[in-house]
Structure formats: structure tokens, C-alpha cells
C-alpha positions in Angstrom: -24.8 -2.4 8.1 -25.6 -6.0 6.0 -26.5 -9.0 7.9 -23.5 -10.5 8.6 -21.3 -7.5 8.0 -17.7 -8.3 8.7 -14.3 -6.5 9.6 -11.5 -8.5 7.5 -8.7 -7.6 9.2 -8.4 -7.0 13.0 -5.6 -7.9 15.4 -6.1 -9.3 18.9 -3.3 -8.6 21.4 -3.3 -10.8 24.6 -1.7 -10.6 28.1 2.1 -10.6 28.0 2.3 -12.7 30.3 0.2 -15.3 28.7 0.9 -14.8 25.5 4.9 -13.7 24.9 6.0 -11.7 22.1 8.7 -12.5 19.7 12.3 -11.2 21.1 13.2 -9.9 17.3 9.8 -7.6 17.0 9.7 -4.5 15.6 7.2 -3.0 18.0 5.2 -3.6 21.0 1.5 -2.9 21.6 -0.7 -3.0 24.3 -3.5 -5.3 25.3 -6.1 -5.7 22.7 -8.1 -8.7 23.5 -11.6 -10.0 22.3 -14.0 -8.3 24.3 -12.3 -5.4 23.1 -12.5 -6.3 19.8 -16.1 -7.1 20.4 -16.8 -3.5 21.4 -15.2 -2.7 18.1 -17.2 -4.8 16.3 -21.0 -3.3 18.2 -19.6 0.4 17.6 -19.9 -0.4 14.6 -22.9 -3.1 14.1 -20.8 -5.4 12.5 -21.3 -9.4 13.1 -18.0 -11.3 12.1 -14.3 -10.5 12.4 -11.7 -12.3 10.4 -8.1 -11.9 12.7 -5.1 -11.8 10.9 -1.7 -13.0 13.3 0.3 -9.9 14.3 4.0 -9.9 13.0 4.7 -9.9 17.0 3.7 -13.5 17.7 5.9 -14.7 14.7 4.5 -18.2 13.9 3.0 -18.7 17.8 -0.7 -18.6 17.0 -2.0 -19.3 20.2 -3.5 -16.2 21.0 -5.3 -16.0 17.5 -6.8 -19.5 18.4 -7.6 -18.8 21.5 -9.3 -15.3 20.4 -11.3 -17.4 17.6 -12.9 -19.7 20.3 -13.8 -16.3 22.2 -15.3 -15.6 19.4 -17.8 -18.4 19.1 -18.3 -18.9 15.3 -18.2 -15.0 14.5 -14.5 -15.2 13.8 -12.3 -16.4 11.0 -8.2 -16.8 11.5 -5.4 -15.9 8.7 -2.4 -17.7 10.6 1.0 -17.2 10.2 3.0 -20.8 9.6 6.5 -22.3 9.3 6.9 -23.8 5.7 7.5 -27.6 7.4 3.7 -27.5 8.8 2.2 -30.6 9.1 -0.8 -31.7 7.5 -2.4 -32.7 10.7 -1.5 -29.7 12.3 -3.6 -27.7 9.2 -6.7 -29.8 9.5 -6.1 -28.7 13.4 -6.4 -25.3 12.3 -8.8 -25.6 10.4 -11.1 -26.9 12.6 -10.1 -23.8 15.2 -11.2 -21.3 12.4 -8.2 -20.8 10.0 -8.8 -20.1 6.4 -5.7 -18.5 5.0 -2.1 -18.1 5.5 -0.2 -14.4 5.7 3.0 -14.5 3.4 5.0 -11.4 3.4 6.4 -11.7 -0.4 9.5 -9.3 0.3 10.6 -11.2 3.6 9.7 -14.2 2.1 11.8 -14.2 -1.2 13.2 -11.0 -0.7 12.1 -9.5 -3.8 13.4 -12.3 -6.1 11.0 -13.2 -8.5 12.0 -16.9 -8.3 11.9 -17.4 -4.7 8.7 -15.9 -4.3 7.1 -18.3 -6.9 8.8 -21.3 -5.5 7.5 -20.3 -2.2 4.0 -19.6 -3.6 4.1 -22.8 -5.3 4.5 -24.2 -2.4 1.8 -23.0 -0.3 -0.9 -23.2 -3.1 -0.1 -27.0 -3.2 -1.0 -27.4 0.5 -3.6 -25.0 0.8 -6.0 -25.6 -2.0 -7.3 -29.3 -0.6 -8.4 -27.1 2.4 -9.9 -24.3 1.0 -7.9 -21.9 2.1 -6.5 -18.7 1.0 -2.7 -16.9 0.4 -2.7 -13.2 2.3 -0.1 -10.6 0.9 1.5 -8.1 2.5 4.1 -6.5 0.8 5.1 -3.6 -1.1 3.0 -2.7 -5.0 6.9 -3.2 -6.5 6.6 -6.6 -4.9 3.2 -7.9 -5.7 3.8 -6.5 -9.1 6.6 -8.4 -9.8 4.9 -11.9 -8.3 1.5 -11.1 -10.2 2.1 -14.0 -12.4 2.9 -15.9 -9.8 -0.3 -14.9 -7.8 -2.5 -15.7 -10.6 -1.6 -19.1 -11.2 -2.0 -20.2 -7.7 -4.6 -23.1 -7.1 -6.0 -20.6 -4.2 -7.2 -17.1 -3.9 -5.0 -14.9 -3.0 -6.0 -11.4 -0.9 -3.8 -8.4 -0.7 -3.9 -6.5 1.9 -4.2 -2.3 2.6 -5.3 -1.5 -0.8 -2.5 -4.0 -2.4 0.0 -0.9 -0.8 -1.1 1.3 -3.7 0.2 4.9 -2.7 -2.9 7.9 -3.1 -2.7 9.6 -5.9 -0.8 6.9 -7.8 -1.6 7.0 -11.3 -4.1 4.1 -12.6 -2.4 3.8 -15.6 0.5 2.9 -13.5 1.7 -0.7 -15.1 1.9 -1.7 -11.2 -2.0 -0.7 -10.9 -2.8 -2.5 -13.9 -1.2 -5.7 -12.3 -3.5 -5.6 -9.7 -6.4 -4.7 -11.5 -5.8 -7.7 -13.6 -5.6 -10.4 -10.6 -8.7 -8.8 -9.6 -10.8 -8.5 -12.5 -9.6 -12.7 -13.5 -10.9 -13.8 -10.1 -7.6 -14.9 -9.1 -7.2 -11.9 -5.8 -9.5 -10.2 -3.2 -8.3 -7.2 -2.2 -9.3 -5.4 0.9 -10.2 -1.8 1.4 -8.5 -1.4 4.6 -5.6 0.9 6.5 -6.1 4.4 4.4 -3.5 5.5 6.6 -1.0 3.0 5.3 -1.2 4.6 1.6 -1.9 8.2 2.8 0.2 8.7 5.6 -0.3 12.5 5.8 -3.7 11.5 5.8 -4.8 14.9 3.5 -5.0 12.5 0.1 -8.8 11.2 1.2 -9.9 12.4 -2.6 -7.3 10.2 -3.9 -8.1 7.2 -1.6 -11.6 6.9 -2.6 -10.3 7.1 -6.2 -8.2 4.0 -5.6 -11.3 2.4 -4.1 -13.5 3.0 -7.2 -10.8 1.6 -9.4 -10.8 -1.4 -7.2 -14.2 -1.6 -7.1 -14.9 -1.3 -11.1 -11.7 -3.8 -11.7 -14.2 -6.7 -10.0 -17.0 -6.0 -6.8 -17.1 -9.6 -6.0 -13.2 -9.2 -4.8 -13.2 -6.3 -2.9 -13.7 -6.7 1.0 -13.5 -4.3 3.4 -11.4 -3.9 7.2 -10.3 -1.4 10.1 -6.9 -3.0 10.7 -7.8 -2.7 14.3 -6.4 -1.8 16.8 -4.3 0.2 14.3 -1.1 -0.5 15.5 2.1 1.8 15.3 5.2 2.3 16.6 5.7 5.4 18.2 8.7 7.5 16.7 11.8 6.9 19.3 9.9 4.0 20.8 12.4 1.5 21.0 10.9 -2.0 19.5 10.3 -3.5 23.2 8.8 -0.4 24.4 5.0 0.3 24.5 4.1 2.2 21.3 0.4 3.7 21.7 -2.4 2.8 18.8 -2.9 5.0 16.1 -6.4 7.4 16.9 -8.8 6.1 14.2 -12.3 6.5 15.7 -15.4 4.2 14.8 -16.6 7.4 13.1 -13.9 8.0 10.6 -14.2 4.2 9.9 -17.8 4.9 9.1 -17.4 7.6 6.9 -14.8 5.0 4.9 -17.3 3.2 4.4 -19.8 5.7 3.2 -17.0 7.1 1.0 -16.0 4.0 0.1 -19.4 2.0 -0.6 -21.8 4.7 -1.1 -24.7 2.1 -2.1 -26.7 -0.4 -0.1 -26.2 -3.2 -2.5 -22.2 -2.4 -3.0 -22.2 -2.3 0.9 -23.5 -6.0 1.0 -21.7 -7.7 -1.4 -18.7 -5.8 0.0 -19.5 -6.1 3.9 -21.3 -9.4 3.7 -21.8 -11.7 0.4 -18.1 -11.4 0.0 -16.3 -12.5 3.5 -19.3 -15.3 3.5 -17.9 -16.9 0.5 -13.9 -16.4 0.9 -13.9 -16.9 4.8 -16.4 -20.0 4.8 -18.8 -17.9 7.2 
């Protein structure tokens, strides 16, 4: 791995106890705390982690900032806020770590192309003075649809799980071309992350590094790359407030993702490295 290789997109999971869940979850996972994400990290010989806030906390970050102090300057936080924030409380986070805000676009404006640029609008107004960033997660339908949107914003915007492209999607698909265009203008990152997310049957690897290239020739300097540990899930005919066990995703598969993925040494840098060091602030 690069000097300062870094995962963009982990999740730490704290005690119960300490840390409570949201009652209106959709799943529950266990314990995945820092030290175990620091054993992720070694397996791996990567240096940084940036932790995004799990849906389960809602818009309680304690446990992220409390896992980015853990973390001693190796860790980056993507926070999920109420829209009333203040501004003190952002420079707060700010100085704890945080550099970007996770928006889901569907939940967020529920698929209404208005909504989701009034709420985008928004954000990019109180994020650019701190240099932060817009996370997506959403559906390719709905970060289609806000594309316009997303480029106009003040502040970078990154998508998430291969911007939900399904394998085997056509790249002439008008959806593709989108995203291809946010990258290629400098307006989005996205990251190279969660396979399984747009493979679920997990026998489309061909097609998933053929969505990576594409990504990859749209703009290198806006690609990063992540796990998405601890790969969470929930179990089939778990009910939301019952235990669901992680997905199996071994540090070796990860590393042959990467191989796949970034089969060059200077790709792997500017990917790994050169990249998270300039969105994240490293």
C-alpha cells in the first residue's frame, strides 16, 4: 500500500449501553469499535480511516466523535446533521475531525427534484466556508435526477458504493453518463466501495471492475476507494432490533479489489493516498 493509504468509508459501532441506537432503525449490529477497526486497518497496511455515521445513531454522533479521538489524527468523520445545526456547533465538529455531511437524496426530498435541490442548496451554503463535503447515498434514479443539482453545489459532493450503479449496467446508460459527467467536471468523488451492494449475487466481478475502469477513465483524481466495514446487513427474518451478523468479506477479497480495481502502483496512490489527503484534509 501508499503512504498514507486510506479506507473511505468504515463504520464504528459502540457499546449499547453507551452509545443507544435509534428506536426507528432498520437493523441492529454488533459491537464494532476502534480497536477493531484498527485491526482492520493493519490487515490491510492502511494508515487513515474516514468513518461515515451509521443510519442507526440517526443524527447522535457521539460515537463517531468519540471513535475520531481514538483515532488520534488517522481519522476523518462524515456526520449526519439536523438541517437547524448551528454554526458553532459545525466549527465544533470540525475541530473533532468532521469533513462532510451524509444526505440521503431519496429520504431527503423523496425523489422530488425540487426538494432535493432546495435541500442541497441548503447545505452547500453552510458547508463551503468550512471546507467540507456533501456525501450521497441514494439510488442511480436519484442521483441522476439531482445531477444538476450536485454540480452546481459550492462543495464537492461524493457518492457513495459506486454511485449505486448495478454490474452489468450499460455505460451508455443516460444515468451512467450523469455520473460520469459530475466526475469528469470535478464537481463529485466517487468511491469504489461495497461490490456487494451493486452485485448482490456476487458472480458479476467482470462487470464490477468494468464499472471501476469507467469511473476511473471518467476522472482518476475523483475516485477513492473503501471496505464499508464492518459490512453491515440485516439478516433475512431478523427483526430490525434483533442482532443481524456482518456480511463475510475477508481482508483478502478486499485486497484482490484492489488489485482488480487499481492494478498500477501510481493509480493505487492517487486513489489510496493523494486523493483522501486532499478531499479529507489529511
Amino acid at each position: 500500500m501508499p503512504a498514507g493509504a486510506c479506507d473511505c468509508h468504515v463504520h464504528v459501532v459502540g457499546d449499547p449501553r453507551r452509545y443507544p441506537m435509534a428506536a426507528d432503525r432498520h437493523y441492529t449490529p454488533g459491537p464494532a469499535g476502534p480497536a477493531d477497526l484498527l485491526r482492520h486497518l493493519d490487515g490491510l497496511g492502511l494508515a487513515r480511516a474516514v468513518m461515515v455515521q451509521p443510519s442507526i445513531y440517526g443524527t447522535d454522533n457521539r460515537c463517531l466523535l468519540d471513535s475520531l479521538e481514538a483515532l488520534q489524527g488517522a481519522g476523518r468523520g462524515v456526520a449526519v446533521l439536523d438541517p437547524d445545526v448551528t454554526p458553532a456547533a459545525l466549527a465544533d465538529l470540525h475541530a473533532c475531525g468532521v469533513r462532510g455531511v451524509r444526505i440521503n437524496l431519496e429520504s431527503a426530498g423523496r425523489s422530488d427534484p425540487h426538494s432535493i435541490r432546495a435541500a442541497l442548496a441548503a447545505w452547500g451554503r453552510r458547508l463551503a466556508p468550512l471546507g467540507w463535503h456533501v456525501q450521497v447515498y441514494a439510488s442511480l434514479d436519484a442521483i441522476a435526477a439531482a445531477a444538476p443539482a450536485l454540480g452546481a453545489l459550492p462543495v464537492p459532493v461524493v457518492l457513495d458504493h459506486f454511485a449505486m450503479i448495478p454490474a452489468g449496467t450499460a455505460l451508455a446508460d443516460p444515468r451512467v453518463q450523469a455520473v460520469r459527467g459530475l466526475l469528469a467536471s470535478g464537481a463529485a468523488y466517487v468511491k469504489l466501495s461495497a461490490p456487494y451492494r451493486v452485485d448482490p449475487s456476487g458472480q458479476q466481478a467482470g462487470a464490477v471492475a468494468a464499472l471501476a475502469a469507467a469511473l476511473l477513465d471518467s476522472n482518476p483524481d475523483r475516485v477513492l476507494w473503501a471496505s464499508d466495514w464492518p459490512h453491515t446487513n440485516r439478516e433475512p427474518g431478523k427483526a430490525a432490533s434483533e442482532v443481524s451478523a456482518y456480511r463475510r468479506v475477508s481482508g483478502h477479497q478486499l485486497a484482490a479489489g484492489i488489485a482488480a480495481w487499481l492494478p498500477e502502483a501510481g493509480l493505487r496512490a492517487r486513489v489510496l493516498a493523494d486523493n483522501p489527503a486532499r478531499l479529507y484534509g489529511f
